[in-house]
C-alpha positions as protocol buffer text, in pm:
chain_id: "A"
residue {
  index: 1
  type: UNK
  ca { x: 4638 y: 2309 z: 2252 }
}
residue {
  index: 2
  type: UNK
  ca { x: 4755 y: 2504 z: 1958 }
}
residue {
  index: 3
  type: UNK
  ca { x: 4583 y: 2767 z: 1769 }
}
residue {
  index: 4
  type: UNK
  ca { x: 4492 y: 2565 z: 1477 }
}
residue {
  index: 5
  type: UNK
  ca { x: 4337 y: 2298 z: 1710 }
}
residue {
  index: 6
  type: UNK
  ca { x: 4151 y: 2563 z: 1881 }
}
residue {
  index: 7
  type: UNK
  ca { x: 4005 y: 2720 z: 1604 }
}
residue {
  index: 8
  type: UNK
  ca { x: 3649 y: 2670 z: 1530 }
}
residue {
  index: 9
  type: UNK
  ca { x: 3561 y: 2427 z: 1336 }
}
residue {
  index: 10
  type: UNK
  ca { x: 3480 y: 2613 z: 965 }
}
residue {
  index: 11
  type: UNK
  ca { x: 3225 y: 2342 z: 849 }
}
residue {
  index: 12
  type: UNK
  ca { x: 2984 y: 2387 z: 1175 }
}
residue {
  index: 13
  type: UNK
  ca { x: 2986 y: 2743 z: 1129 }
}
residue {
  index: 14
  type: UNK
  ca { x: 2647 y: 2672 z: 985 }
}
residue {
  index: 15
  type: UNK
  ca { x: 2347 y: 2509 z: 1164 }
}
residue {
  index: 16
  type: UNK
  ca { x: 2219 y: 2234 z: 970 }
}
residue {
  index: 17
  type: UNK
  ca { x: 1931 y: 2301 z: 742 }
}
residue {
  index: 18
  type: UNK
  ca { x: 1572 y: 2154 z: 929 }
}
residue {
  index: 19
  type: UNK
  ca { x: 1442 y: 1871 z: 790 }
}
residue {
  index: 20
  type: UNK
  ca { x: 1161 y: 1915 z: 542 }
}
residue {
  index: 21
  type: UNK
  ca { x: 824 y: 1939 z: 688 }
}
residue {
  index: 22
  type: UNK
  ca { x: 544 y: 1659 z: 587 }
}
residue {
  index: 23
  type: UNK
  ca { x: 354 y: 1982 z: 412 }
}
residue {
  index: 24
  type: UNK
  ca { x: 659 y: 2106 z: 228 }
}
residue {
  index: 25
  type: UNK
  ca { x: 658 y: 1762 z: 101 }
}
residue {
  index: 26
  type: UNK
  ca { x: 340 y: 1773 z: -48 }
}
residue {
  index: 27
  type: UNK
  ca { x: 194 y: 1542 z: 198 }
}
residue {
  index: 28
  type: UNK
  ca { x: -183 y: 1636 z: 325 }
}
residue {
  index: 29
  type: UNK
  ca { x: -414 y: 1504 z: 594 }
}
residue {
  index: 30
  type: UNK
  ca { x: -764 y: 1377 z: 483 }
}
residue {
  index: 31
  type: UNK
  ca { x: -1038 y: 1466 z: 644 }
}
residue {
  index: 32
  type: UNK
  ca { x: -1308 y: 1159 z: 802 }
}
residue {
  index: 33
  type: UNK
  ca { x: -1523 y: 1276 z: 489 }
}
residue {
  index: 34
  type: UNK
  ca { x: -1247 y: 1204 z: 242 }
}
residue {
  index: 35
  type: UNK
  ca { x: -1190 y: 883 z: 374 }
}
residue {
  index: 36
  type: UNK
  ca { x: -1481 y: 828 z: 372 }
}
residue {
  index: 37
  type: UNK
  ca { x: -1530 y: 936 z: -69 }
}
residue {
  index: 38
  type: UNK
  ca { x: -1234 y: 746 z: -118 }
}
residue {
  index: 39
  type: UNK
  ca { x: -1362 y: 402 z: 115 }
}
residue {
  index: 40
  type: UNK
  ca { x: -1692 y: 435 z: -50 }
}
residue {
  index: 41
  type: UNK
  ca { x: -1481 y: 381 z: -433 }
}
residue {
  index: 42
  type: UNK
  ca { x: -1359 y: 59 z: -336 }
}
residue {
  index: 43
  type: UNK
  ca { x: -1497 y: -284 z: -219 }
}
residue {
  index: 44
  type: UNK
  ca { x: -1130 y: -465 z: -122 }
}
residue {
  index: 45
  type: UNK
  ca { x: -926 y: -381 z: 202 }
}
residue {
  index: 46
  type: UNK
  ca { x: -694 y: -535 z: 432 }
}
residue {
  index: 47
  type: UNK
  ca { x: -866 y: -588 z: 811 }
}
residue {
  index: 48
  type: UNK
  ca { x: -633 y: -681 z: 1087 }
}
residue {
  index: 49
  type: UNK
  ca { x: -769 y: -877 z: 1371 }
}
residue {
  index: 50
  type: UNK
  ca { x: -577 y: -920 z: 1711 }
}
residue {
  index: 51
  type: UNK
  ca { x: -451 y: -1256 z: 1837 }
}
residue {
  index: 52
  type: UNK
  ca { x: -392 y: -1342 z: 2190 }
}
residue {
  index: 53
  type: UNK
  ca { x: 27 y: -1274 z: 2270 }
}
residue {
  index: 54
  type: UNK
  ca { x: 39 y: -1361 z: 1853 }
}
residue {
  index: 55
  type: UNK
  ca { x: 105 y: -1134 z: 1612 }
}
residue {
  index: 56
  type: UNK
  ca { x: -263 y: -991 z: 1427 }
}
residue {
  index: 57
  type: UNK
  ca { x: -366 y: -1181 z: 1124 }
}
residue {
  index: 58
  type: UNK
  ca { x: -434 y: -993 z: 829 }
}
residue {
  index: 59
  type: UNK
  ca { x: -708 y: -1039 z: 590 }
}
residue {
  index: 60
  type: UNK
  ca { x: -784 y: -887 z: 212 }
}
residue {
  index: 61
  type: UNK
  ca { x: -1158 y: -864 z: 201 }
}
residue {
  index: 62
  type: UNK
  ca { x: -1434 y: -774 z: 27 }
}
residue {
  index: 63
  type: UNK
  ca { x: -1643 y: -499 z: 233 }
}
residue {
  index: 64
  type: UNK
  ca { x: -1954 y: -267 z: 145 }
}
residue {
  index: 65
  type: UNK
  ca { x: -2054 y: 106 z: 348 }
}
residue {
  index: 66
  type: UNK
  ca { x: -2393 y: 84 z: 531 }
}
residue {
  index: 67
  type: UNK
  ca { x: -2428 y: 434 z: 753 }
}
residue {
  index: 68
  type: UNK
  ca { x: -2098 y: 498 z: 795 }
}
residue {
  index: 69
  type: UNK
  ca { x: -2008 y: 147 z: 905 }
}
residue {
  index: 70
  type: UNK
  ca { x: -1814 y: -194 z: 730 }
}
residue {
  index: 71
  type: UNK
  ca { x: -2003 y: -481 z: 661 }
}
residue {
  index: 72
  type: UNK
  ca { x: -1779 y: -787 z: 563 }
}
residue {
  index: 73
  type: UNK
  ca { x: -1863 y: -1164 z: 480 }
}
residue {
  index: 74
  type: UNK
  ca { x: -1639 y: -1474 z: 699 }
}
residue {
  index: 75
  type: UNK
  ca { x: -1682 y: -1835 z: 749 }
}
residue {
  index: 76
  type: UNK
  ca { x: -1615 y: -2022 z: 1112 }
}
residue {
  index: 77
  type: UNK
  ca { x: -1243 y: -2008 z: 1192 }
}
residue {
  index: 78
  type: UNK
  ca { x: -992 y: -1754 z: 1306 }
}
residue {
  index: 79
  type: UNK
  ca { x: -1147 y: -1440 z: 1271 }
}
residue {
  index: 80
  type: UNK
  ca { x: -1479 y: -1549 z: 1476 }
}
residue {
  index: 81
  type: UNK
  ca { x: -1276 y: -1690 z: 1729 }
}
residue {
  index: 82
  type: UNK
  ca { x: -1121 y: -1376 z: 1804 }
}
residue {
  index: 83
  type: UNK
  ca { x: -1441 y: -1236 z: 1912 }
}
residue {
  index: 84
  type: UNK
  ca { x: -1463 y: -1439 z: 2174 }
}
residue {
  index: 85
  type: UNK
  ca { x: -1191 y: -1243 z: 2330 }
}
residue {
  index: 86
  type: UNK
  ca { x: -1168 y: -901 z: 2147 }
}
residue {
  index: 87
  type: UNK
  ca { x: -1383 y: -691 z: 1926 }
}
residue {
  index: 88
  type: UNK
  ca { x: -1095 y: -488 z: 1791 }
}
residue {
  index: 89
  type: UNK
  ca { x: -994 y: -446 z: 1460 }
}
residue {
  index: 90
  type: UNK
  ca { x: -779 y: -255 z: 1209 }
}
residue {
  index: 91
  type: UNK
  ca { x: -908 y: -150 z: 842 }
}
residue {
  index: 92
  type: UNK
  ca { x: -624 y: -38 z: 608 }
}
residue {
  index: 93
  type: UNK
  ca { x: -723 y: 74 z: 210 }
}
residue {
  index: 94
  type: UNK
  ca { x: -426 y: 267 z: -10 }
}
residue {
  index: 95
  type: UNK
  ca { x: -440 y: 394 z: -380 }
}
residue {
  index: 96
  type: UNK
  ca { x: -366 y: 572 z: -638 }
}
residue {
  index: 97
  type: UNK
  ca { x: -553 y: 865 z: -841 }
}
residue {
  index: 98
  type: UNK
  ca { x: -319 y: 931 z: -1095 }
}
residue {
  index: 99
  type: UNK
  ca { x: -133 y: 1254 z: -947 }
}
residue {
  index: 100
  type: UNK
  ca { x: -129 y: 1124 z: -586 }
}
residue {
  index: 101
  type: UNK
  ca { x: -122 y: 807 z: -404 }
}
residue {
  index: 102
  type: UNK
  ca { x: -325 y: 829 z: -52 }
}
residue {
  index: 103
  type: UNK
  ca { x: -388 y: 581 z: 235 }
}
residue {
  index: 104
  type: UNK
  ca { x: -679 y: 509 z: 468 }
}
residue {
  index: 105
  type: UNK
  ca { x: -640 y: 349 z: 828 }
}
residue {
  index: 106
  type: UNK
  ca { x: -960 y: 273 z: 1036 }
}
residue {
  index: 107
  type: UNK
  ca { x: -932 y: 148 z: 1387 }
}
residue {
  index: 108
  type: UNK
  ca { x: -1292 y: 19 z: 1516 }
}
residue {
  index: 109
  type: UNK
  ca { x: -1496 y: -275 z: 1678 }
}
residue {
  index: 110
  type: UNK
  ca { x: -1632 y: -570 z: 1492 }
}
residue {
  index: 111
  type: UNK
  ca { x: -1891 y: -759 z: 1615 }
}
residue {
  index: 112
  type: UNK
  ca { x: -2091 y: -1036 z: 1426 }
}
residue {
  index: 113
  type: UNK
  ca { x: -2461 y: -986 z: 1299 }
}
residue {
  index: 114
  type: UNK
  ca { x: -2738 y: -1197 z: 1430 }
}
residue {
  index: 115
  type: UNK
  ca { x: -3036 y: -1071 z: 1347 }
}
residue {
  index: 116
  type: UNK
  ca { x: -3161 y: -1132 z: 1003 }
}
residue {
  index: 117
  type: UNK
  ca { x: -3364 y: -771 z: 947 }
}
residue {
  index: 118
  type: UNK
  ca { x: -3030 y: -583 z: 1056 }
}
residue {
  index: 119
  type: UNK
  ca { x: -2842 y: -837 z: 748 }
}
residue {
  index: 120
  type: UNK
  ca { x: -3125 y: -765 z: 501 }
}
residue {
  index: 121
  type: UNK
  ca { x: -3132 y: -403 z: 619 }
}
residue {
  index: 122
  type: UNK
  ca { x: -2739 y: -334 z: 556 }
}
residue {
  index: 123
  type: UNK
  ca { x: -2765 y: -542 z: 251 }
}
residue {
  index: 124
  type: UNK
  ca { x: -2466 y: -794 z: 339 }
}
residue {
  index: 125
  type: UNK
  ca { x: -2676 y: -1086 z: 158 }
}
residue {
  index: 126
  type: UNK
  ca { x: -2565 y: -867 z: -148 }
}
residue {
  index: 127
  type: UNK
  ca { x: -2214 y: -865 z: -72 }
}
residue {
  index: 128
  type: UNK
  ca { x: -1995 y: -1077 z: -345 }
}
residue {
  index: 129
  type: UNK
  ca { x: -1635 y: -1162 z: -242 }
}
residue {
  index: 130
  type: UNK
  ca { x: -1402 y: -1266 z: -443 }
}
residue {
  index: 131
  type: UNK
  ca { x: -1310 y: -1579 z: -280 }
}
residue {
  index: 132
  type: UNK
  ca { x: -1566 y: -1828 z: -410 }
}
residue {
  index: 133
  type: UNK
  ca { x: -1558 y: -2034 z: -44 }
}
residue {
  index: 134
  type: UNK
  ca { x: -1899 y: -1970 z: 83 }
}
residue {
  index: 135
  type: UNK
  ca { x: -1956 y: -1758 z: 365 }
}
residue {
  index: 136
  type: UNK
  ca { x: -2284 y: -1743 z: 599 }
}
residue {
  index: 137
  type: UNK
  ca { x: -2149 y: -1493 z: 876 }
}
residue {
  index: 138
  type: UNK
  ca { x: -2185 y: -1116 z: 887 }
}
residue {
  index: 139
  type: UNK
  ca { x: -1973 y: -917 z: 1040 }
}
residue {
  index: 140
  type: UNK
  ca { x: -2006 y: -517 z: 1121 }
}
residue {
  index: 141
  type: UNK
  ca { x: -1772 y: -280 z: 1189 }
}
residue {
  index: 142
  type: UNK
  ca { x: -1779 y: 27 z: 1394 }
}
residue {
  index: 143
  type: UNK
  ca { x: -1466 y: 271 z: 1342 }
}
residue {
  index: 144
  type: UNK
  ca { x: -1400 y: 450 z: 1667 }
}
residue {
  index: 145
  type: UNK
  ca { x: -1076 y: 668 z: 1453 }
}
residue {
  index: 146
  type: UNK
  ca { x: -1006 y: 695 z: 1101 }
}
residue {
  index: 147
  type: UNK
  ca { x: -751 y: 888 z: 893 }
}
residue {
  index: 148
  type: UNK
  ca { x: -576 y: 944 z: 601 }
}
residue {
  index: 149
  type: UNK
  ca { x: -325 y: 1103 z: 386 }
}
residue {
  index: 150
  type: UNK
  ca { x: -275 y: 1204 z: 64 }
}
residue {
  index: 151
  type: UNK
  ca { x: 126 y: 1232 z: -115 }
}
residue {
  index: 152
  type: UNK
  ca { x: 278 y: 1327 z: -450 }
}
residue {
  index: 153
  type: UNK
  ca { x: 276 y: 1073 z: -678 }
}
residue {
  index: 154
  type: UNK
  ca { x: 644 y: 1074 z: -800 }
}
residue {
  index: 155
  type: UNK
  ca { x: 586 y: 865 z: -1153 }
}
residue {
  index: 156
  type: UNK
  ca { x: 221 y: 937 z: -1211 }
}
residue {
  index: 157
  type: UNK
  ca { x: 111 y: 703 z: -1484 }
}
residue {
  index: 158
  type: UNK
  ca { x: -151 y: 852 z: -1744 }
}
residue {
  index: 159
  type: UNK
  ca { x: -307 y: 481 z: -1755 }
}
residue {
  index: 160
  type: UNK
  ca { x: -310 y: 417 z: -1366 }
}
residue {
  index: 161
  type: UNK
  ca { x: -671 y: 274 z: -1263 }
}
residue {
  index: 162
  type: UNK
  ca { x: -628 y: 336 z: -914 }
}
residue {
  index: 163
  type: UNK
  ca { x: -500 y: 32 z: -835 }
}
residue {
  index: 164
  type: UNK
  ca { x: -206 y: -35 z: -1035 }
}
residue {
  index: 165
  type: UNK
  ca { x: 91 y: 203 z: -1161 }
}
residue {
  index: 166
  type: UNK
  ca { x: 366 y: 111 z: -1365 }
}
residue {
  index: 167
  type: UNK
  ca { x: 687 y: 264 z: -1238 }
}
residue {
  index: 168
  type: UNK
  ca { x: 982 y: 352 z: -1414 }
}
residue {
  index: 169
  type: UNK
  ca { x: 1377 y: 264 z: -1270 }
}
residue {
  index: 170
  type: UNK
  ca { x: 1597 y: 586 z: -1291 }
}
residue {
  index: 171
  type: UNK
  ca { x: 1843 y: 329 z: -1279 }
}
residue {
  index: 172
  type: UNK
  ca { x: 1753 y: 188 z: -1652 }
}
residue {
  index: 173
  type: UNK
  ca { x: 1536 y: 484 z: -1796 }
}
residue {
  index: 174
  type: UNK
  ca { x: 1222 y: 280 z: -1819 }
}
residue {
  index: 175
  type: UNK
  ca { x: 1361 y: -25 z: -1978 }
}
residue {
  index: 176
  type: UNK
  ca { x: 1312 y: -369 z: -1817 }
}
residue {
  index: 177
  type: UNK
  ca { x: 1657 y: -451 z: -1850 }
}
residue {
  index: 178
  type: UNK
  ca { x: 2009 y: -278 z: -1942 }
}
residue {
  index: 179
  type: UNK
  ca { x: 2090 y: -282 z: -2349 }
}
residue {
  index: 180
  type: UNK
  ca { x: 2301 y: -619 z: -2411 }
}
residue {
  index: 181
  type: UNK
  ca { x: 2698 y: -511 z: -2474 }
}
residue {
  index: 182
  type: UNK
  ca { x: 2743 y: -582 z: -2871 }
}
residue {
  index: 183
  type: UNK
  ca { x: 2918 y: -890 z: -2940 }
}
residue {
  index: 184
  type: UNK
  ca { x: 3123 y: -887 z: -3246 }
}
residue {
  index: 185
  type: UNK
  ca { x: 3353 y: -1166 z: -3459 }
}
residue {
  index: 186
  type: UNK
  ca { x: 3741 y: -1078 z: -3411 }
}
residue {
  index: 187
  type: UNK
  ca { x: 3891 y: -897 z: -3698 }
}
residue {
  index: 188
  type: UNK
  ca { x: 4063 y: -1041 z: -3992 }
}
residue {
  index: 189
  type: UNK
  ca { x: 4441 y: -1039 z: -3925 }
}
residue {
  index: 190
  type: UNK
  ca { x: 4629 y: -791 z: -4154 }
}
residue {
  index: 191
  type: UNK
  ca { x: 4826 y: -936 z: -4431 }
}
residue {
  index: 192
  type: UNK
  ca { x: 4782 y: -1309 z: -4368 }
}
residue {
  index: 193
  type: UNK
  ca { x: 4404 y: -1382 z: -4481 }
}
residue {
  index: 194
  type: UNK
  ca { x: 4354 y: -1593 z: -4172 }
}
residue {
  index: 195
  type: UNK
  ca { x: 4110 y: -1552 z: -3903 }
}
residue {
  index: 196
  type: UNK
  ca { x: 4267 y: -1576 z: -3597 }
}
residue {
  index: 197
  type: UNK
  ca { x: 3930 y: -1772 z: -3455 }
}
residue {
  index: 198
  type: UNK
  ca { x: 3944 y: -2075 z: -3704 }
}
residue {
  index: 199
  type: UNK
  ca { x: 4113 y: -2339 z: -3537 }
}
residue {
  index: 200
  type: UNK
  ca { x: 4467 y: -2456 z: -3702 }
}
């Protein structure tokens, strides 16, 4: 081995820099309450339910708070024949408030109202979804863990509603596609008073 080979390497001299923290990112965790605020603004999230050795099905849904629990509308089909073998379910709601965008992930048990003074008392007969397919079963849910988190909104957008923000490419400054390259006639030949595109 020769000197050179046995010389340190100059470019490990350094310990590589650690990798940014969540916090020094600008990303904070919510607390149950403000999941809670933030659950409370919105009536449309996505519920996973479990199938047996299948992948879960995911649903958007329409959903109102009653004492800290979910009350959802459903018809006869997948979702109530997953009861018969698990009560499980995952709640997932995400958004935007301008400066930030934050996400909300509820794990609890669902289980399907029978009684009509514990429907009238949660006020599910008032629930509207937006799928116009009638639906005549009630369905509660329990969260046994919920949390959240909160991160920088790179592009905030002015006009963002919560729900919708128009981004801008760095890639075209904004625009929705690159500038067309100019097309232009050929010149004139010099000297002869012919244009080289008319056909002879």
């Amino acid at each position: 081995m020769t000197a050179a080979e046995g010389a340190p390497n100059p470019y490990l001299r350094r310990a590589a820099p650690a990798p940014p923290t969540p916090a020094s990112l600008g990303v904070r965790e919510l607390s149950a309450d403000e999941c809670w605020l933030l659950i409370r603004r919105q009536s449309l999230g996505r519920f996973a339910f479990p199938q047996r050795e299948r992948a879960p099905l995911v649903f958007p849904m329409n959903y109102l708070v009653f004492e800290d629990t979910l009350i959802v509308r459903s018809t006869p089909g997948t979702k109530l024949e997953n009861l018969l073998h698990t009560s499980l379910v995952t709640f997932e709601l995400d958004g935007s408030d301008r400066a930030h965008w934050w996400s909300v992930v509820m794990e609890g048990r669902v289980r399907r109202m029978d009684a009509d003074d514990e429907i009238e008392q949660t006020g599910a007969v008032d629930l509207v979804s937006w799928n116009p397919v009638p639906k005549f079963d009630f369905l509660r849910i329990t969260p046994t863990l919920i949390t959240g988190r909160r991160f920088p909104n790179p592009t905030p957008n002015p006009a963002s509603d919560g729900h919708r923000v128009l981004w801008k490419s760095p890639i075209d400054n904004g625009r929705l596609k690159p500038s067309p390259i100019p097309h232009l006639p050929p010149a004139r030949q010099r000297g002869t008073g012919m244009d080289p595109a008319t056909p002879r």
